[in-house]
Steps between C-alpha positions, in 0.01 A plus 500: 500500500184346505570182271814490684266409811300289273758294383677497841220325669355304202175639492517471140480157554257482661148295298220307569657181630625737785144598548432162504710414749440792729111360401520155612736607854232729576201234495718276720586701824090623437373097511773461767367747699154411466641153563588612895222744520310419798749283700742530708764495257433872447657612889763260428591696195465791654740386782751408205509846364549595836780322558671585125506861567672480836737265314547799217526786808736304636772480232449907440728771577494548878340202582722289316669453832222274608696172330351321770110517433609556150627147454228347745208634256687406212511107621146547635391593129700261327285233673163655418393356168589161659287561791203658220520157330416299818266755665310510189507208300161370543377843374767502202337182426153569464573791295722298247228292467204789494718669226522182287121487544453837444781716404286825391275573821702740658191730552252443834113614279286609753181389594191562264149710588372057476760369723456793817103467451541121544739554840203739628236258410668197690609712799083651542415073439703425793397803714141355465633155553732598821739300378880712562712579176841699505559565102851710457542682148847532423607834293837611498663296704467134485427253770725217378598410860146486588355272201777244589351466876163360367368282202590581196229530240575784213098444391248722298409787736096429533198568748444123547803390571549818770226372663566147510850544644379610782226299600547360836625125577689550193882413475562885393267699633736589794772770364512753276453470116733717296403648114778639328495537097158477472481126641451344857879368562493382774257336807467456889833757561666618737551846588693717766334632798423874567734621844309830485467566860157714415333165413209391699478124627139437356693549161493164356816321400369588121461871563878473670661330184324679236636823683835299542582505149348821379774643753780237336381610121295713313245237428111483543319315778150360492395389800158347630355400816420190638257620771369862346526398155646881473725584226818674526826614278836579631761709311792681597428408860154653523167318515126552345243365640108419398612434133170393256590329210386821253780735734756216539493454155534930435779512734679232320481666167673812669744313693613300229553766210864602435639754728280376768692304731604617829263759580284541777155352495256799588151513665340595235591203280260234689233540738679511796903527585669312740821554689715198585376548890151492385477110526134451674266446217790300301446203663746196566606338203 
């Protein structure tokens, strides 16, 4: 009865090209989905689904009455990859072109013991200096729609260069600077706001975006003060203050290890823990 099966469903038939195939599908919808990972394209997917399984209740058993909506969803879907193609074809251009470039970095390698000593170095340099930095780390999520706000640069993540993009009277110091995949992508950015009603108005427009998008995503945000010269990190909405370079650089080594992202910054991680309403000592921005 078994081979019966067998034969019925051609399993016996089945060999490596099928393996192949099953291979090389599988490696597509995983670079397609890193391709939207990090945009908006994600909640319009997620509004597609949506919309295909009312357009599959709707043709079922009782609710197969429902011809109406049935047939409305059905046109509304039919339109979809159309509407995909326009919506996105910037983006579907720029990864044609990245994959031509580059067709095997599917991975994002995080950042090396070198690379988070060298953000804590630059961020205690321009403490001393009073000269205001917002650096965002990006770890699961990316920031695409953020890095195409400012200058583009995709350089060598390194202390100098840190520094000198945020020396005042320069043309980038103003904005946020974005490392993702070990390299500075991106200058002078812009990032959303924080609403949070529990925010204090001497919380510089800095402090504000760096919590802004650490409510958005589950990145990292480095901010410093222009007038204190205080340190500070934002994730997952919640703020430390009077970071050294020595604990900035400890915290980043936790926050950044796999498994890691998303939880709650605690007390006893830095010196001292701020709340969001806690915005005296930040300083304006």
């Amino acid at each position: 009865m078994l081979r019966t099966i067998i034969e019925a469903t051609h399993l016996d038939q089945f060999g490596w090209l099928d393996l192949l195939d099953i291979l090389l599908l599988a490696v597509i919808i995983y670079y397609l989905l890193l391709l939207i990972r990090g945009t908006r394209a994600v909640q319009m997917l997620v509004g597609v689904l949506i919309m295909a399984a009312a357009f599959w209740a709707s043709g079922l058993g009782s609710a197969s009455h429902l011809r109406t909506v049935h047939r409305v969803l059905g046109s509304f879907l039919f339109y979809v990859p159309f509407a995909i193609i326009v919506i996105f074809q910037d983006t579907i251009r720029r990864a044609l072109a990245g994959l031509a470039r580059n067709p095997f970095r599917l991975l994002h390698p995080p950042l090396s013991d070198s690379m988070i000593l060298e953000i804590a170095r630059s961020a205690g340099t321009l403490a001393e200096l009073r000269h205001g930095a917002l650096i965002v780390l990006t770890r699961g999520q990316g920031l695409r729609e953020q890095v195409e706000t400012g200058t583009l640069l995709d350089a060598v993540l390194s202390y100098d260069l840190l520094v000198s993009l945020f020396a005042p009277h320069t043309p980038l110091h103003d904005g946020a600077v974005i490392v993702s995949d070990g390299r500075i992508k991106a200058a002078a950015c812009f990032l959303p706001l924080s609403s949070g009603e529990g925010l204090e108005r001497e919380l510089g427009t800095r402090h504000r975006a760096a919590m802004g998008i650490t409510e958005e995503t589950d990145a990292l945000a480095i901010v410093v003060s222009e007038e204190t010269g205080t340190i500070s990190m934002c994730d997952d909405s919640h703020m430390l203050r009077g970071l050294e370079t020595a604990s900035l650089a400890n915290i980043l080594r936790e926050r950044l290890s796999p498994g890691r992202a998303g939880k709650t910054l605690t007390a006893a991680q830095a010196p001292r823990a701020a709340s969001p309403s806690d915005g005296g000592a930040a300083g304006a921005a």
